[in-house]
DRENVEXSE-444935 format. One record per residue (C-alpha): x, z, y; residue number from 1; residue in one letter. Coordinates in pm, whole numbers, padded with zeros to 5 digits. Example, Ala and Ser with C-alpha at 12.3 -4.5 7.8 and 13.67 -1.06 7.14 Angstrom:
<node u="01230" w="00780" v="-00450" k="1" r="a"/>
<node u="01367" w="00714" v="-00106" k="2" r="s"/>
This chain:
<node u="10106" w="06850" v="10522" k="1" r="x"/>
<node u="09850" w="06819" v="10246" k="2" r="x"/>
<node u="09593" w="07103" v="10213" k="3" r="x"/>
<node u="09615" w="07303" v="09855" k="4" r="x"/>
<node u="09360" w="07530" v="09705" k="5" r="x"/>
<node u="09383" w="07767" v="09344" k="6" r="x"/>
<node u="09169" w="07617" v="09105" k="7" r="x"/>
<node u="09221" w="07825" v="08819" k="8" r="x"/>
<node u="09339" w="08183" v="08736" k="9" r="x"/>
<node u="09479" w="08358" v="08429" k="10" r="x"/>
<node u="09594" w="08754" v="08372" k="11" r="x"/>
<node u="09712" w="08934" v="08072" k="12" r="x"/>
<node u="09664" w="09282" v="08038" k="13" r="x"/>
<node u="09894" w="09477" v="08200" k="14" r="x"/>
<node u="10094" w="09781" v="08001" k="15" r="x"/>
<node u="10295" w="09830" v="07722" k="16" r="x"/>
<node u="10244" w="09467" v="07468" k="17" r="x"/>
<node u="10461" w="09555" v="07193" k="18" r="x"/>
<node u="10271" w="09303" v="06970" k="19" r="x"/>
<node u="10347" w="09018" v="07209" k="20" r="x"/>
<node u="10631" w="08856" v="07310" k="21" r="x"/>
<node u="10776" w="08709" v="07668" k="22" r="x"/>
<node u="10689" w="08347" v="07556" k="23" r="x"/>
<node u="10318" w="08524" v="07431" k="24" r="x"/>
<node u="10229" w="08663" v="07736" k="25" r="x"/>
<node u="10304" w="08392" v="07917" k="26" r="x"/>
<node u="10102" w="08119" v="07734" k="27" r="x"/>
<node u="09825" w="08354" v="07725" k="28" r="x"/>
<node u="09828" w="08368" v="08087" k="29" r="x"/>
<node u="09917" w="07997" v="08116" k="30" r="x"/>
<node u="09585" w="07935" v="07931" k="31" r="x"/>
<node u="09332" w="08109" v="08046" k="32" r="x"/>
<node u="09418" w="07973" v="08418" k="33" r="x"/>
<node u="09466" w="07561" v="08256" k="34" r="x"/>
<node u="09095" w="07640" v="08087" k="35" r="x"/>
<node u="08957" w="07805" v="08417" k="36" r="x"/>
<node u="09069" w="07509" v="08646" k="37" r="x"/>
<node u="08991" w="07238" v="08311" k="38" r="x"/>
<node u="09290" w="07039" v="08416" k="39" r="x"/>
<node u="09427" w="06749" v="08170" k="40" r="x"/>
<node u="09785" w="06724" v="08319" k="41" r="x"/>
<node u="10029" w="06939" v="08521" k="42" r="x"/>
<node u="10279" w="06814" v="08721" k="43" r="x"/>
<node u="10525" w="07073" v="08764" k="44" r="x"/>
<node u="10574" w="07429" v="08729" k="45" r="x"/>
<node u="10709" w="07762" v="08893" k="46" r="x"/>
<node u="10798" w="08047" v="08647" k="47" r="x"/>
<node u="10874" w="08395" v="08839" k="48" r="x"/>
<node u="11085" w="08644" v="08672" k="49" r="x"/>
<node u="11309" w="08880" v="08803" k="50" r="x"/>
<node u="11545" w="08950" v="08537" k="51" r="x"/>
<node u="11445" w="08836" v="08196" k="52" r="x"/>
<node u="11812" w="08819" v="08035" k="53" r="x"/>
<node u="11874" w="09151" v="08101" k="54" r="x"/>
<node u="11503" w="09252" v="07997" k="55" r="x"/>
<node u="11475" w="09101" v="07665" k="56" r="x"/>
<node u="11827" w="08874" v="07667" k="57" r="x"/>
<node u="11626" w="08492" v="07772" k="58" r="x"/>
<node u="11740" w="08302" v="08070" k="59" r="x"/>
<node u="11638" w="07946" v="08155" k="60" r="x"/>
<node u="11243" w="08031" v="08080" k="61" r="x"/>
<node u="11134" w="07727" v="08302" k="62" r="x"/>
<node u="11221" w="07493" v="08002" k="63" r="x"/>
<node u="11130" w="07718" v="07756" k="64" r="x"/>
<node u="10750" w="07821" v="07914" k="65" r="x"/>
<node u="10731" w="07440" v="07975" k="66" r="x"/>
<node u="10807" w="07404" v="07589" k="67" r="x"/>
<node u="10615" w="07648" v="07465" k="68" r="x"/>
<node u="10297" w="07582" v="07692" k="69" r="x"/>
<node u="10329" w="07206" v="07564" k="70" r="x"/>
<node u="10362" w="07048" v="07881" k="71" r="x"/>
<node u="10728" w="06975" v="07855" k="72" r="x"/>
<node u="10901" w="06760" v="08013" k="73" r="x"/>
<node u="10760" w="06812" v="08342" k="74" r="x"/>
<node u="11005" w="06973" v="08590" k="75" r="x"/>
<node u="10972" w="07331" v="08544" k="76" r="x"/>
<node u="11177" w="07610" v="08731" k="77" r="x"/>
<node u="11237" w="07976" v="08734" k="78" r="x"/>
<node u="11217" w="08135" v="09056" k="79" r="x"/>
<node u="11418" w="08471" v="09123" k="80" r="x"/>
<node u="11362" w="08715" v="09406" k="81" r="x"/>
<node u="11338" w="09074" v="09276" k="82" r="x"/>
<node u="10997" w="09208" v="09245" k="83" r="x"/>
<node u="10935" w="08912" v="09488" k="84" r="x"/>
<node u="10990" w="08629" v="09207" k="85" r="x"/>
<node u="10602" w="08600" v="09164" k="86" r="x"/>
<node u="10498" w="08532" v="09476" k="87" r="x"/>
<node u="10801" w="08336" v="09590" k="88" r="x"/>
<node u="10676" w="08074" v="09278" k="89" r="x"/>
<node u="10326" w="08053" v="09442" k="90" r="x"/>
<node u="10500" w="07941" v="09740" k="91" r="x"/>
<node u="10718" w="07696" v="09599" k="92" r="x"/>
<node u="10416" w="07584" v="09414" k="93" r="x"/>
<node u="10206" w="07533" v="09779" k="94" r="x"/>
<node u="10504" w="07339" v="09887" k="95" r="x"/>
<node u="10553" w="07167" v="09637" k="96" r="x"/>
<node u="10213" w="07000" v="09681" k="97" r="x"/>
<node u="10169" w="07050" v="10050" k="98" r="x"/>
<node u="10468" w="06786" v="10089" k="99" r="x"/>
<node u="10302" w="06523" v="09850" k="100" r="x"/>
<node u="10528" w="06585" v="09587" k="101" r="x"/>
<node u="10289" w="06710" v="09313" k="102" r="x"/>
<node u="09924" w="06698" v="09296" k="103" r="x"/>
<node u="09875" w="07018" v="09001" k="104" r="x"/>
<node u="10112" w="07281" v="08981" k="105" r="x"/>
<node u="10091" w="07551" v="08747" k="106" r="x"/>
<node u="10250" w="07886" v="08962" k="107" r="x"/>
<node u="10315" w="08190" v="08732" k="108" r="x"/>
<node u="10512" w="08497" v="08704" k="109" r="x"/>
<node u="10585" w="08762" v="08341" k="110" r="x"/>
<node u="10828" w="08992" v="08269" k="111" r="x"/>
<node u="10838" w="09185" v="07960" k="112" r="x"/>
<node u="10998" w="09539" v="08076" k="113" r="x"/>
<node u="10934" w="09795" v="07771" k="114" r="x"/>
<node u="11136" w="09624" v="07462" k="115" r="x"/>
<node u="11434" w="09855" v="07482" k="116" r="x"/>
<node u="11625" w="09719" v="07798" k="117" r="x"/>
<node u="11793" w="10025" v="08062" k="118" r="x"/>
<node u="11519" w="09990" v="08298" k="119" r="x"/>
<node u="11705" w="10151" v="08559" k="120" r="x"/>
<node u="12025" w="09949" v="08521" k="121" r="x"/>
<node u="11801" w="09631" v="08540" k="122" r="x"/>
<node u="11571" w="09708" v="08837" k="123" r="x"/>
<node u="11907" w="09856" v="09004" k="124" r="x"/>
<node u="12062" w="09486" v="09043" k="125" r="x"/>
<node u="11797" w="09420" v="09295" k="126" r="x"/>
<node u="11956" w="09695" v="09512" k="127" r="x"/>
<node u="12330" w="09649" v="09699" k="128" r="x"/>
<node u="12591" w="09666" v="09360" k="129" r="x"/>
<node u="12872" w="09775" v="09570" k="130" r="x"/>
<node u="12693" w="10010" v="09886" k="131" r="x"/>
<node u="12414" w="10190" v="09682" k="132" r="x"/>
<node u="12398" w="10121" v="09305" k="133" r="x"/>
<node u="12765" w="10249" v="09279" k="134" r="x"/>
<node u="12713" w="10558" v="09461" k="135" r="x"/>
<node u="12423" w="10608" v="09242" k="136" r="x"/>
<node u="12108" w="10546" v="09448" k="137" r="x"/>
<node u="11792" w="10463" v="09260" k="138" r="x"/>
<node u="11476" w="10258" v="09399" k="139" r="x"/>
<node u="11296" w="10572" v="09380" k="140" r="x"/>
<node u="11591" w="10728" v="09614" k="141" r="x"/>
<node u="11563" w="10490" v="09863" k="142" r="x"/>
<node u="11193" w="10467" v="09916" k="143" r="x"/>
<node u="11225" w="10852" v="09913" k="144" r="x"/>
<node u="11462" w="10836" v="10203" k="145" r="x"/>
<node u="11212" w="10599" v="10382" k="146" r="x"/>
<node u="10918" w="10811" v="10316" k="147" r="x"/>
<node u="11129" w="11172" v="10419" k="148" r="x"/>
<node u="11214" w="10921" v="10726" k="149" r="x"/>
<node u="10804" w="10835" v="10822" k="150" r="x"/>
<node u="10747" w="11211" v="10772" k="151" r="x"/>
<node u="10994" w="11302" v="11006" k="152" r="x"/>
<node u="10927" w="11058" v="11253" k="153" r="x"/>
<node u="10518" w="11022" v="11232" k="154" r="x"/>
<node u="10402" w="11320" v="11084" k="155" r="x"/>
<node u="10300" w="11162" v="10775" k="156" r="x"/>
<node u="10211" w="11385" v="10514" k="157" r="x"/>
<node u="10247" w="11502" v="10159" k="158" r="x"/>
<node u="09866" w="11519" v="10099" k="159" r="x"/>
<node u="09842" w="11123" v="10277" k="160" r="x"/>
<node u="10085" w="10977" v="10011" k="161" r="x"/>
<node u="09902" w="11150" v="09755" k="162" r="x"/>
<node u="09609" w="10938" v="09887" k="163" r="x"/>
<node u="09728" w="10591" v="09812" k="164" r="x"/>
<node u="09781" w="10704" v="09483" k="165" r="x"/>
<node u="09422" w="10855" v="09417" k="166" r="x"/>
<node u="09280" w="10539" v="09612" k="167" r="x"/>
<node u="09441" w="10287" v="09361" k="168" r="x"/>
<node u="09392" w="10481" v="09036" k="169" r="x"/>
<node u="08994" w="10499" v="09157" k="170" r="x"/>
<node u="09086" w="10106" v="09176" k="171" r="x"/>
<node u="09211" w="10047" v="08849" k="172" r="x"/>
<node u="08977" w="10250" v="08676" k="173" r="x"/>
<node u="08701" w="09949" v="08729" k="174" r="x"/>
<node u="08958" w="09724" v="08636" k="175" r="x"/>
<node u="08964" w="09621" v="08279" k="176" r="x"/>
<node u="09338" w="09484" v="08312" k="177" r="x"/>
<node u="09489" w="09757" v="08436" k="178" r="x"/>
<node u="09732" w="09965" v="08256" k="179" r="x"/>
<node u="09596" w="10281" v="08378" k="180" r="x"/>
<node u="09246" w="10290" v="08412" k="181" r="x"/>
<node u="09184" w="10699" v="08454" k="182" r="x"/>
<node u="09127" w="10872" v="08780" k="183" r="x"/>
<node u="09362" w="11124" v="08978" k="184" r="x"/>
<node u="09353" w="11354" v="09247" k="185" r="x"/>
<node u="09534" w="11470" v="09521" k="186" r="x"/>
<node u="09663" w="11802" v="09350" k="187" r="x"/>
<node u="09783" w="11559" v="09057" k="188" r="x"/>
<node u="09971" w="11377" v="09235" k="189" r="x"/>
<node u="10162" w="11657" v="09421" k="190" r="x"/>
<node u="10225" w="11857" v="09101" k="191" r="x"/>
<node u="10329" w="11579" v="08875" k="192" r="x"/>
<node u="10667" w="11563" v="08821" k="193" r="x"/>
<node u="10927" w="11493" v="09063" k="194" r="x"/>
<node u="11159" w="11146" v="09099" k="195" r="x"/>
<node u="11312" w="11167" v="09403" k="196" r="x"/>
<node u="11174" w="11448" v="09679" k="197" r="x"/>
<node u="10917" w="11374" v="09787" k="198" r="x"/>
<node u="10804" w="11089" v="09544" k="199" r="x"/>
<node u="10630" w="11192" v="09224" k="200" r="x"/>
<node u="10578" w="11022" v="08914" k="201" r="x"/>
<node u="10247" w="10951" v="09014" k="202" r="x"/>
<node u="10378" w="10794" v="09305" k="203" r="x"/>
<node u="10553" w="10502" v="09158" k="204" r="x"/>
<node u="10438" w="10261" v="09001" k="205" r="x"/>
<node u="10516" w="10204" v="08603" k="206" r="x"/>
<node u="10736" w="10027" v="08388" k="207" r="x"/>
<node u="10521" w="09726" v="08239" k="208" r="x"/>
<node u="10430" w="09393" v="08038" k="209" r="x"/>
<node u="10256" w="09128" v="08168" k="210" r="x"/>
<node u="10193" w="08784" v="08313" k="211" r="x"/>
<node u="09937" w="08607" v="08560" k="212" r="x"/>
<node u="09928" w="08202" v="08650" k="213" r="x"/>
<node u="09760" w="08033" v="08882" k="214" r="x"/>
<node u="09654" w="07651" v="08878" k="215" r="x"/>
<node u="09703" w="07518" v="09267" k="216" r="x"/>
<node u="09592" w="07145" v="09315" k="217" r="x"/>
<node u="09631" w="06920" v="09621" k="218" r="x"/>
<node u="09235" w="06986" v="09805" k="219" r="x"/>
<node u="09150" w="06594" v="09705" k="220" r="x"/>
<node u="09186" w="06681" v="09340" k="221" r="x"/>
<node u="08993" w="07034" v="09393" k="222" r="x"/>
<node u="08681" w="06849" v="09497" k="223" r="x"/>
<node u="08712" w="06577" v="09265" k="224" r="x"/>
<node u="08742" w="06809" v="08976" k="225" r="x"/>
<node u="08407" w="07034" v="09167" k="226" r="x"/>
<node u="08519" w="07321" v="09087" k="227" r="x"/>
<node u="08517" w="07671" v="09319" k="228" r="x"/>
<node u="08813" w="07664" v="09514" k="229" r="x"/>
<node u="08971" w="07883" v="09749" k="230" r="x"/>
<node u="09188" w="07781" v="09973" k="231" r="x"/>
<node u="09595" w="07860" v="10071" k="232" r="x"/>
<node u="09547" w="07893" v="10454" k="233" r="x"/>
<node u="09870" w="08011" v="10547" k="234" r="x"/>
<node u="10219" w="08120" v="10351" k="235" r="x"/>
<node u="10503" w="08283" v="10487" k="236" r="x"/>
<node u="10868" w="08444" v="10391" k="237" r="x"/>
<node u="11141" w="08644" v="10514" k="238" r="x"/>
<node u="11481" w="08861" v="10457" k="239" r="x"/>
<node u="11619" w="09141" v="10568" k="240" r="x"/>
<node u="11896" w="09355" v="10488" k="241" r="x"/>
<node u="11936" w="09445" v="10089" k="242" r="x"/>
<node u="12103" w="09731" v="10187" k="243" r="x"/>
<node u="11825" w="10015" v="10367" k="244" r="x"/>
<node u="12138" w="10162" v="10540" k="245" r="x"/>
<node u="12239" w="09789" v="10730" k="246" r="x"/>
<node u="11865" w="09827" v="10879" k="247" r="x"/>
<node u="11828" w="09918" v="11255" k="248" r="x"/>
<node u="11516" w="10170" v="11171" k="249" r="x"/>
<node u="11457" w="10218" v="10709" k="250" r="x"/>
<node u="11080" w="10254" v="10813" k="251" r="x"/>
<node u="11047" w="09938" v="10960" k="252" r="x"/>
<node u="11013" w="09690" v="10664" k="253" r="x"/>
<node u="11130" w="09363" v="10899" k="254" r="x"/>
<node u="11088" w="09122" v="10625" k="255" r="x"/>
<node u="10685" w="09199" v="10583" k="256" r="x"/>
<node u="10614" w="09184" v="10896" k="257" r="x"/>
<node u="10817" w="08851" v="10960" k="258" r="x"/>
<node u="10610" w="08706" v="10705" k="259" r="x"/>
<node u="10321" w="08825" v="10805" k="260" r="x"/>
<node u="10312" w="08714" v="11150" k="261" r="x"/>
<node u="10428" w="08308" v="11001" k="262" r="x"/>
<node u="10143" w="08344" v="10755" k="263" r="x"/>
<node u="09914" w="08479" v="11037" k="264" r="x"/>
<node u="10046" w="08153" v="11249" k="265" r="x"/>
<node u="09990" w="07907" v="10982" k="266" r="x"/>
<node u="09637" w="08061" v="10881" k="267" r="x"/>
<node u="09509" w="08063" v="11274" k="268" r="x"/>
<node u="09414" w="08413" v="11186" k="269" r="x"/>
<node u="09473" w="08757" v="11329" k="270" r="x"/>
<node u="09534" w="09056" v="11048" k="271" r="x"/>
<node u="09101" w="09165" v="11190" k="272" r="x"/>
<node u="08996" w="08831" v="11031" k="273" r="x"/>
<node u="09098" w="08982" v="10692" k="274" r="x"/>
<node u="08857" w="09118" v="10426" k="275" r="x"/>
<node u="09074" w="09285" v="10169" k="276" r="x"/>
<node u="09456" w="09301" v="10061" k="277" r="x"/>
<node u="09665" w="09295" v="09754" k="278" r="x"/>
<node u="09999" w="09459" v="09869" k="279" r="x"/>
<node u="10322" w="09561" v="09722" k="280" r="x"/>
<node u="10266" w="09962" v="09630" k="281" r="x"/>
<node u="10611" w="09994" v="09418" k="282" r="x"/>
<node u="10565" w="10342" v="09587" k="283" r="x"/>
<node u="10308" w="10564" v="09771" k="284" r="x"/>
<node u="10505" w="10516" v="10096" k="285" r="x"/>
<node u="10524" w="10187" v="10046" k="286" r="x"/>
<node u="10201" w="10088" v="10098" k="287" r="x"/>
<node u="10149" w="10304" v="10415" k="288" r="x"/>
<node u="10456" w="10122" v="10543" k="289" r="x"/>
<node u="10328" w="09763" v="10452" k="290" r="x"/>
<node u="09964" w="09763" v="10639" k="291" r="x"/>
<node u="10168" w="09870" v="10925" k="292" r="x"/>
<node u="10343" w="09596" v="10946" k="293" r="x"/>
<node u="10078" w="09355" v="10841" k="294" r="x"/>
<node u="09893" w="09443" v="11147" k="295" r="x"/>
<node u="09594" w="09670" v="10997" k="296" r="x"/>
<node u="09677" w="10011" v="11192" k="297" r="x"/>
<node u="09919" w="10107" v="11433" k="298" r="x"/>
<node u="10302" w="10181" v="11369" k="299" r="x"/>
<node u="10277" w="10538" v="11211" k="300" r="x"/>
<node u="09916" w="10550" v="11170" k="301" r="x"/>
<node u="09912" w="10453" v="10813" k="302" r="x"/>
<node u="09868" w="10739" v="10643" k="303" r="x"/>
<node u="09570" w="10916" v="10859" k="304" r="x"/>
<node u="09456" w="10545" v="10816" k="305" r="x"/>
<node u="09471" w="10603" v="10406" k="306" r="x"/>
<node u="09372" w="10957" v="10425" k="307" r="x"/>
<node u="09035" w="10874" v="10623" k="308" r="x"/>
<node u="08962" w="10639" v="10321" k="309" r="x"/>
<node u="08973" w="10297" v="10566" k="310" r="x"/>
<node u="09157" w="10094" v="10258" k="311" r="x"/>
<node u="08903" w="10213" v="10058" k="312" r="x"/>
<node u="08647" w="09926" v="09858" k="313" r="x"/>
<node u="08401" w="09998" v="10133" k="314" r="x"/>
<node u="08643" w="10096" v="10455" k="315" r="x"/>
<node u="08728" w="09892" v="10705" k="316" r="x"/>
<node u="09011" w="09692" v="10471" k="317" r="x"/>
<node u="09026" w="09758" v="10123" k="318" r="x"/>
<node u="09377" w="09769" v="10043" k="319" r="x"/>
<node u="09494" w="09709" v="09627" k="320" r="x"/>
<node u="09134" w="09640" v="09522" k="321" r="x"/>
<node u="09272" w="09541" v="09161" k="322" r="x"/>
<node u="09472" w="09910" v="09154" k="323" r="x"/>
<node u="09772" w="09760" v="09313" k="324" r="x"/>
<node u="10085" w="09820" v="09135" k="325" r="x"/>
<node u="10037" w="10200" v="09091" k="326" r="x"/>
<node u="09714" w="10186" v="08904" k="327" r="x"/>
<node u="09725" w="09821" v="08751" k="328" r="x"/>
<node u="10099" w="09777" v="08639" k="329" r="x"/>
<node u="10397" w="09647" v="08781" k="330" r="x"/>
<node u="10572" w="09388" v="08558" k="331" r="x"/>
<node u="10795" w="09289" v="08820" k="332" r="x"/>
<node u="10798" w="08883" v="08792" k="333" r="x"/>
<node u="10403" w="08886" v="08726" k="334" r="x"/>
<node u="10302" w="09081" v="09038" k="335" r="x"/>
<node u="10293" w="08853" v="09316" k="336" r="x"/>
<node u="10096" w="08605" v="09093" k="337" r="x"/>
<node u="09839" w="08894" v="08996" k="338" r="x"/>
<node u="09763" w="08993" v="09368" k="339" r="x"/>
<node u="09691" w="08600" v="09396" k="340" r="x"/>
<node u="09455" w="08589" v="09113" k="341" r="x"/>
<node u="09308" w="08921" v="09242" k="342" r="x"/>
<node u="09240" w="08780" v="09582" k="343" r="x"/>
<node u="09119" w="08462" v="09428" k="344" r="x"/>
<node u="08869" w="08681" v="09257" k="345" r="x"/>
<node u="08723" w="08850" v="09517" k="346" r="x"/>
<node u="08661" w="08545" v="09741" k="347" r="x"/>
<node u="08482" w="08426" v="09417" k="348" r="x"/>
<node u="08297" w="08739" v="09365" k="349" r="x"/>
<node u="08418" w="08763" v="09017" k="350" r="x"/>
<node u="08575" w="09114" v="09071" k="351" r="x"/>
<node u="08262" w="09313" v="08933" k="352" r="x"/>
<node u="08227" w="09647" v="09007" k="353" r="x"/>
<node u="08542" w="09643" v="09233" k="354" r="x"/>
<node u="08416" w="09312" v="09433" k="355" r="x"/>
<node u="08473" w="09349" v="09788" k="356" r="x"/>
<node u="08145" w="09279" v="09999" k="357" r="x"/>
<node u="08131" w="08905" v="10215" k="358" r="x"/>
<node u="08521" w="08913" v="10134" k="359" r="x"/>
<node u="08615" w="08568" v="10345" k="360" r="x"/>
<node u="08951" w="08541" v="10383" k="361" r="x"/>
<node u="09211" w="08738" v="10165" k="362" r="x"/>
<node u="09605" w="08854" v="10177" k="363" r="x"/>
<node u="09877" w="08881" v="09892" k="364" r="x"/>
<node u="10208" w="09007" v="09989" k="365" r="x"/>
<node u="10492" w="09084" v="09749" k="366" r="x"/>
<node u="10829" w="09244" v="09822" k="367" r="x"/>
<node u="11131" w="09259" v="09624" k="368" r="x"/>
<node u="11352" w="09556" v="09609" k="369" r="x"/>
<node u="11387" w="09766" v="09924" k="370" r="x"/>
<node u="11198" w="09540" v="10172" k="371" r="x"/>
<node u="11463" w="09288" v="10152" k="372" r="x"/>
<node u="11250" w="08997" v="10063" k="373" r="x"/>
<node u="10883" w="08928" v="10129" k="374" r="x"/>
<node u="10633" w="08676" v="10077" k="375" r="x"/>
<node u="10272" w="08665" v="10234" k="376" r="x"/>
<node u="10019" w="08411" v="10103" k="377" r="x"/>
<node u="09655" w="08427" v="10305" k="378" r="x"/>
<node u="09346" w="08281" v="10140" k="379" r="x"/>
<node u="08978" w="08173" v="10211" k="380" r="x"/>
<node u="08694" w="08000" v="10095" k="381" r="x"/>
């Protein structure tokens, strides 16, 4: 198996682009990572997006981003797994050229969320059709059940969800791509309005535009080209259940931590080896759940973990340095690509004034819908 290594990044803006269009965004991201990594020729590309037709009525956006981006007619596919389709396209894209198959693979992910589409109706097909959507359940509804559940079971608390929020918005306000770059506090949080008891508004992340690609090259064509690298040291992916009420225990998010510990494996790391993480914060409670699993703090110690300020940009691992989903945006095919270019920034030390000190080695992991997909990518330098 070859060694591979990003060599270029691209990001949009994140937020509400009602001047651009799905193809825009997506060139514009496409772009700035083919001028960054000062390639001449791709070989093949990965497009992730979760639901585009029912977003803004375009399917088969592999040709059409291969088209538009002039680099037609390499093979170019769109890869689908919920909120996970971003991340899930880096990882085709490492495998892609880990097996010799490609040398330069453009990876990227948009989705273009605000131009008139039922939001709900869309996200909602991520979620079981027949066993939850039908009965009515929203995403919010079932991350509140698993947050009422960690409560319950671990004590966490109202004020310690509040914290991931305020921790992320602090984030995203040094981050000039972020769709909300404004500080909150802890009372804002609790008094905003409600979505599903005990999850605020300002607890979930927001509906959003965007688009982030990534350049990976086989680590013979990194060096020839000189240019900084880092390094894809380990990649891993599970399932679980869609449904949250198939699942043995709805605050154990299986599928994170199955990916974690085949990433972990591949990487010859252990989760204390890690300098910062980019993780999937769809929700408050999410993210408490997640570095749980990934092996940062004990099961039911994330949110005294958060609430001591230990995922902080100076604790003992910052979690969502870029603002995470909350703070930064969440256009749901784009994500897992934009926690790669954020981690690919910070082992550069070209996140500014949110740079993570000696940052070595660096996690993404994306999750679509309920926990029941997950990718984790680790990096270095």
């Amino acid at each position: 198996m070859r060694e591979v290594a990003v060599i270029g990044c691209g990001m949009t803006k994140f937020g509400e682009l009602w001047d651009k269009s799905l193809r825009d965004i997506f060139v514009e991201a496409a772009l700035q990572a083919i001028d960054d990594a000062q390639v001449d020729k791709i070989d093949s590309m990965y497009v992730g997006a979760m639901t585009p037709g029912l977003f803004v009525g375009q399917e088969h956006i592999g040709a059409l981003m291969a088209d538009y981006l002039g680099v037609a007619p390499i093979p170019a596919l769109r890869v689908e797994s919920a909120c996970c389709s971003g991340g899930m396209a880096v990882r085709m894209g490492f495998l892609d050229i880990a097996s010799g198959n490609s040398d330069v693979v453009l990876c990227g992910g948009v989705e273009k969320m605000t131009d008139g589409a039922d939001v709900t109706y869309a996200l909602a097909t991520a979620a079981d059709q027949e066993y939850e959507v039908y009965h009515g359940v929203t995403f919010p509804g079932l991350y509140a059940m698993i947050a009422n559940a960690h409560m319950h079971r671990y004590g966490t608390t109202r004020e310690q969800l509040a914290a991931v929020s305020v921790k992320n918005h602090h984030n995203g306000s040094l981050n000039p791509k972020a769709q909300f770059q404004s500080e909150i506090t802890i009372e804002n949080v609790i008094k905003a309005a409600l979505v599903a008891d005990p999850l605020t508004v300002l607890d979930s992340s927001p509906v959003s535009d965007g688009a982030a690609c990534v350049i990976l090259a086989s680590m013979d064509i990194a060096k020839r080209l000189q240019k900084p690298c880092v390094k894809i040291i380990g990649t891993g992916a599970a399932t679980d259940s869609l449904a949250l009420d198939k699942r043995e225990d709805i605050t154990t998010l299986r599928a994170v931590k199955v990916a974690a510990e085949s990433a972990y494996g591949m990487a010859r790391v252990k989760p204390t080896d890690v300098s910062l993480a980019e993780v999937h914060d769809c929700f408050s409670i999410a993210e408490i759940c997640i570095i749980e699993e990934l092996g940062f703090v004990e099961k039911g110690k994330g949110g005294p973990f958060t609430e001591q300020g230990h995922t902080a940009l100076s604790g003992k691992i910052p979690v969502n340095p870029s603002g995470g989903l909350k703070s930064k945006g969440h256009p749901v095919g784009a994500t897992g690509v934009a926690q790669v270019v954020e981690v690919v920034d910070q082992l550069r030390g070209d996140a500014g004034k949110r740079q993570v000190k000696s940052a070595k080695i660096g996690l993404a992991q994306n999750m679509g819908g309920s926990g029941a997909s997950s990718v984790v990518h680790i990096f270095s330098i």
